[in-house]
Residue frames as qw, qx, qy, qz and C-alpha x, y, z in Angstrom:
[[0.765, 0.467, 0.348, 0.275, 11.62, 21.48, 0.85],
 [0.385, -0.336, 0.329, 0.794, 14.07, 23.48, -1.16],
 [0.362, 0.578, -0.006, -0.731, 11.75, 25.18, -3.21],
 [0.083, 0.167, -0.803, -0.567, 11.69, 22.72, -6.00],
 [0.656, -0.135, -0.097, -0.736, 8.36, 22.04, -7.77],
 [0.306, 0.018, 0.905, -0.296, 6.26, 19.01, -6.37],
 [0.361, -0.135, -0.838, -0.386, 3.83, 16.20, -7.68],
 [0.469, -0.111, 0.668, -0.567, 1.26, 14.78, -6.16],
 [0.301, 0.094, -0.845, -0.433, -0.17, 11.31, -7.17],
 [0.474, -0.145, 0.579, -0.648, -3.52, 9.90, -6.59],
 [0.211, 0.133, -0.853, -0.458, -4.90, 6.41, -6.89],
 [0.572, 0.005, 0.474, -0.670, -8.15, 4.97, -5.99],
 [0.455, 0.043, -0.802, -0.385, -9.32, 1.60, -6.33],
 [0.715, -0.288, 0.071, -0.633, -12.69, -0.18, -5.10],
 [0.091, 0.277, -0.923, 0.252, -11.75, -3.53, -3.01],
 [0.646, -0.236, -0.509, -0.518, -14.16, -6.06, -2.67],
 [0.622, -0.009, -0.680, 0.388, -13.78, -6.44, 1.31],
 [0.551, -0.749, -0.311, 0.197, -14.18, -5.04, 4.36],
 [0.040, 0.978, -0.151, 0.137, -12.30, -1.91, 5.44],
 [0.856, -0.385, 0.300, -0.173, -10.89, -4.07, 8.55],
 [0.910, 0.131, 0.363, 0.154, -10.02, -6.59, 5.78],
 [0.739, 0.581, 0.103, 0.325, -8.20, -4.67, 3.36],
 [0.112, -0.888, 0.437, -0.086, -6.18, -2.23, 5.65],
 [0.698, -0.451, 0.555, 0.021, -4.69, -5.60, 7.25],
 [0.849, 0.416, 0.212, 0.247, -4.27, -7.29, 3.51],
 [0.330, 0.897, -0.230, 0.182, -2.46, -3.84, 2.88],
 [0.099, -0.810, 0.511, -0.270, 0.27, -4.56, 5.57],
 [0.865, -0.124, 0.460, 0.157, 0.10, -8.55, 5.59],
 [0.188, 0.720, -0.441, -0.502, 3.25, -9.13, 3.42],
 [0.312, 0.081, 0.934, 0.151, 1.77, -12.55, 2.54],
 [0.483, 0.687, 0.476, -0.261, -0.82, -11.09, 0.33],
 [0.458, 0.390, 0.460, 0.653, 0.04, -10.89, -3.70],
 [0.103, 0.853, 0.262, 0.439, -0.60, -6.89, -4.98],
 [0.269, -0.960, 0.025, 0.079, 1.11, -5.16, -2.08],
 [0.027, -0.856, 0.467, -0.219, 4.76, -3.58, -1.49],
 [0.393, -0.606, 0.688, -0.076, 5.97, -5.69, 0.76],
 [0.869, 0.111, 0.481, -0.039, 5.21, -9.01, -0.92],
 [0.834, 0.527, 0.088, 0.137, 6.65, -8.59, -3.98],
 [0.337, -0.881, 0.322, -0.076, 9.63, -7.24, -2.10],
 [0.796, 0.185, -0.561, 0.132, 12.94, -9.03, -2.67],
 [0.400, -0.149, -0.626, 0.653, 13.96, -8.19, 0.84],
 [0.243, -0.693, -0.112, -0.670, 11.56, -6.08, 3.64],
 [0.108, -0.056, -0.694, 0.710, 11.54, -4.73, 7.02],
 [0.213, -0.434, -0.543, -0.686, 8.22, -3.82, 8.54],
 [0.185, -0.306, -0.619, 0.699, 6.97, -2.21, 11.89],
 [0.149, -0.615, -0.503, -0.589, 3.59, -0.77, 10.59],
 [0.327, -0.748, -0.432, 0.384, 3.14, 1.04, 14.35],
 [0.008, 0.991, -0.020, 0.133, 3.28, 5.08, 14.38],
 [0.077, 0.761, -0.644, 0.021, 7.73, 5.87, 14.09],
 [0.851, 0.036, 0.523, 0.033, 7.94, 2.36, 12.71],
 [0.154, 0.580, -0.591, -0.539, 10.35, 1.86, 9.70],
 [0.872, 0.262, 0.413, -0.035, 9.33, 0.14, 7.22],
 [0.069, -0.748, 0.513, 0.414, 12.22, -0.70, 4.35],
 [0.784, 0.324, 0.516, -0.119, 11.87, -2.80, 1.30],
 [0.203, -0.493, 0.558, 0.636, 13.91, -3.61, -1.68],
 [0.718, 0.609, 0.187, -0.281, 12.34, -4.32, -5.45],
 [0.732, 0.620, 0.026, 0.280, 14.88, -5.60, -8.24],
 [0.567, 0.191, -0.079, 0.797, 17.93, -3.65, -6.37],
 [0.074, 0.406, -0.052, 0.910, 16.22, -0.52, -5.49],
 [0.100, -0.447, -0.686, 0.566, 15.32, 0.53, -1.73],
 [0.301, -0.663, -0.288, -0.623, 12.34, 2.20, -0.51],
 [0.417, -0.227, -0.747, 0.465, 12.10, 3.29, 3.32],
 [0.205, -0.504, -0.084, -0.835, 10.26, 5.63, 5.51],
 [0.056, 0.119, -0.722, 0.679, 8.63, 6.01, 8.68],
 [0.281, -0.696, -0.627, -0.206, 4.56, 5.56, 9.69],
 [0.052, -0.347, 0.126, -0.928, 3.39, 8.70, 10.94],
 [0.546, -0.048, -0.003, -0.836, -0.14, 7.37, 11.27],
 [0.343, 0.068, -0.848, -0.399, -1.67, 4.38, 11.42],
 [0.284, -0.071, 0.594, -0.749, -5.34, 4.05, 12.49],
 [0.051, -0.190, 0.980, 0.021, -7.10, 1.03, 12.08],
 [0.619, 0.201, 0.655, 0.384, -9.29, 0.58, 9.74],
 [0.368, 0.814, 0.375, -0.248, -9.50, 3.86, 8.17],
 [0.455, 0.873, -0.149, 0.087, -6.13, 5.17, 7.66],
 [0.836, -0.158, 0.086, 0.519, -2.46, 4.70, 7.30],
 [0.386, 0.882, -0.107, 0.248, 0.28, 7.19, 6.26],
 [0.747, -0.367, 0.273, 0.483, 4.10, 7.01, 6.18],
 [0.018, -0.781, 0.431, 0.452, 7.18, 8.94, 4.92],
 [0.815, 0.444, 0.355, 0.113, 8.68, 7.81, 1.46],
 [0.390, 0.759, -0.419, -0.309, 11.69, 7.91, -0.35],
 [0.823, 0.074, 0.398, 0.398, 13.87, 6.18, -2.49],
 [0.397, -0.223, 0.354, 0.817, 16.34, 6.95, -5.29],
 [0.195, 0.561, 0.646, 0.480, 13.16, 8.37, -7.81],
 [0.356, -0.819, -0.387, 0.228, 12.63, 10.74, -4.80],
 [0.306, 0.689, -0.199, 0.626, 15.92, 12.69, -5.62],
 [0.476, -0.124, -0.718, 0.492, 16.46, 12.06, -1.89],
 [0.298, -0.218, 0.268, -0.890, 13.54, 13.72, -0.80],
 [0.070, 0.133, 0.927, -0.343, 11.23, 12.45, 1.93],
 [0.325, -0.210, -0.571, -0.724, 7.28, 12.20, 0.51],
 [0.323, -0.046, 0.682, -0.655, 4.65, 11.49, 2.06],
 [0.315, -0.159, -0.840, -0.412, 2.07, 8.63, 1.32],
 [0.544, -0.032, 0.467, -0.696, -1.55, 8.37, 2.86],
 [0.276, -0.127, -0.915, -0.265, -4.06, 5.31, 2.36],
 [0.303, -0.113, 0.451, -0.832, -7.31, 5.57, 3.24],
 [0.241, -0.261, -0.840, -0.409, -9.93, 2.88, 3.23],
 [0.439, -0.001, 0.225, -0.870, -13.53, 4.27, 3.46],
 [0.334, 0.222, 0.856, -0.325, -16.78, 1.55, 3.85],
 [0.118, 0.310, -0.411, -0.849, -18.47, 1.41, 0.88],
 [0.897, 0.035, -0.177, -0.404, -21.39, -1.49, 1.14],
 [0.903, -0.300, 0.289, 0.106, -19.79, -4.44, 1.79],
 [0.718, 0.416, -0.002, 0.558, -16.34, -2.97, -0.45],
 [0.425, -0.698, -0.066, 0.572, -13.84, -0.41, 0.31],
 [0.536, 0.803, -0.030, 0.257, -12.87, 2.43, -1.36],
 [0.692, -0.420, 0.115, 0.576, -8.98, 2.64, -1.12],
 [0.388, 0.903, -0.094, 0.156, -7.42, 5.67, -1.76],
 [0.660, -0.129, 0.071, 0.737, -3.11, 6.26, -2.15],
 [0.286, 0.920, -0.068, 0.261, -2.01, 9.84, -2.59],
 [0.822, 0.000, -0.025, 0.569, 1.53, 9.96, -2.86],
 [0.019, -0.983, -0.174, 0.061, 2.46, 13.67, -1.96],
 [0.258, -0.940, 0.197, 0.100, 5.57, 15.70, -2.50],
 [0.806, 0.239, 0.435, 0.322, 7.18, 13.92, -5.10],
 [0.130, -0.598, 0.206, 0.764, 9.75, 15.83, -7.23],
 [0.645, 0.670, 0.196, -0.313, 8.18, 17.14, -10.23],
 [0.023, -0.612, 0.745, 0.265, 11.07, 14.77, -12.38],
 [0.716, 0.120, -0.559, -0.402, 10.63, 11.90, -14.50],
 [0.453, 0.056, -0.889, 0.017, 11.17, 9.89, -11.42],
 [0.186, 0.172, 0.647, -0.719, 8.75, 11.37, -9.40],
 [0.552, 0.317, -0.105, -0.764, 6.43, 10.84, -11.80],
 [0.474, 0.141, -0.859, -0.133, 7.25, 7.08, -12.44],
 [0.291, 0.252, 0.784, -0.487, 5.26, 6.63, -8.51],
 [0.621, 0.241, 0.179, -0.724, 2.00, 6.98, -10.55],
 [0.866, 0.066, -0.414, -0.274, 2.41, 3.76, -12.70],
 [0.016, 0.084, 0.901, -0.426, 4.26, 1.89, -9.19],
 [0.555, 0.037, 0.262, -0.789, 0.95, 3.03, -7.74],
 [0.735, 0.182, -0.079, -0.648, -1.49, 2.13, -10.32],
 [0.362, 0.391, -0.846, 0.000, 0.70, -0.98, -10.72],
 [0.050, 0.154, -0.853, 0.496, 0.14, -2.19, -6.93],
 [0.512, 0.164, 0.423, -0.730, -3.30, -1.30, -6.51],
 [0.683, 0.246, -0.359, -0.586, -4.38, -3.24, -9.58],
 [0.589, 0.033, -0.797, 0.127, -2.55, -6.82, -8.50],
 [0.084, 0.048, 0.799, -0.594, -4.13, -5.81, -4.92],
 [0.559, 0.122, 0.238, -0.784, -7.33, -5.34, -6.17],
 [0.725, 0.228, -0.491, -0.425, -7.41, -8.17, -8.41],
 [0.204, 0.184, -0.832, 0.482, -5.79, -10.26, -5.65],
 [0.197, 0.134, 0.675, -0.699, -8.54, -9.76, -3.08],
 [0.676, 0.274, -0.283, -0.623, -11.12, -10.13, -6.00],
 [0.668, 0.215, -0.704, -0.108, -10.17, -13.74, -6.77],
 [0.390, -0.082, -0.898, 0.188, -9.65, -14.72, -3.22],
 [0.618, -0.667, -0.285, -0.303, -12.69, -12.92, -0.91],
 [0.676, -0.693, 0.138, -0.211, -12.28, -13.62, 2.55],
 [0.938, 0.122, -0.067, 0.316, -9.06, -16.48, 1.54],
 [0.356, 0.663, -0.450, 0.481, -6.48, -13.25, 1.63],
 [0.506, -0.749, 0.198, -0.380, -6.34, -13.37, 5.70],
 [0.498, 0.450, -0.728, 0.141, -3.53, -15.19, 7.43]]
């Protein structure tokens, strides 16, 4: 980094599903509440130095998986134009919780700027239409 200050955002929402079930909802882009679905255009290669690249209303997002280990955790690079062309880092973890997951996002290294601060309502945005998603359909998200 260039010495400029950084964010960090964290979101956490309880998923009524398997761990299993909701990493794979996270990266099926046929499931309502994530990224890539509501995507007007996406690429996606969810494997460790996979790009993944995805447009919203006009504005890209891309980055690289760093991580991705099945069914606990995921994490990939992150920018776009809110980024001030710096590369973030996102993690996702989904931890077993009874028969729910607890899904955490923490969106790291975000410039402390009104658009690095706009990832915390994306965030809370996604996670709410994924959690309410996988509420309503149970076991039905799977393709």
């Amino acid at each position: 980094m260039n010495g400029a200050k950084t964010i960090e955002v964290r979101v956490e929402r309880t998923i009524p599903a398997a761990a299993g079930d909701v990493f794979d909802a996270w990266l099926n882009p046929k499931v309502p509440g994530n990224p890539w679905h509501m995507a007007d255009k996406y690429l996606l290669n969810p494997t460790v130095d996979g790009f993944f690249y995805w447009t919203i209303k006009g504005t890209p997002h891309y980055g690289r998986f760093t991580a991705v280990e099945r069914p606990g955790r995921l994490e990939h690079t992150w920018m776009s134009p809110n980024t001030a062309g710096l590369e973030s880092m996102v993690t996702v973890t989904f931890k077993g919780k009874g028969k729910d997951t607890m899904m955490t996002l923490v969106h790291s290294g975000l410039p402390d700027t009104d658009g690095g601060r706009s990832h915390e309502k994306g965030w809370n945005f996604f996670l709410d239409g994924f959690q309410s998603q996988l509420a309503k359909s149970g076991k039905g998200f799977q393709s």
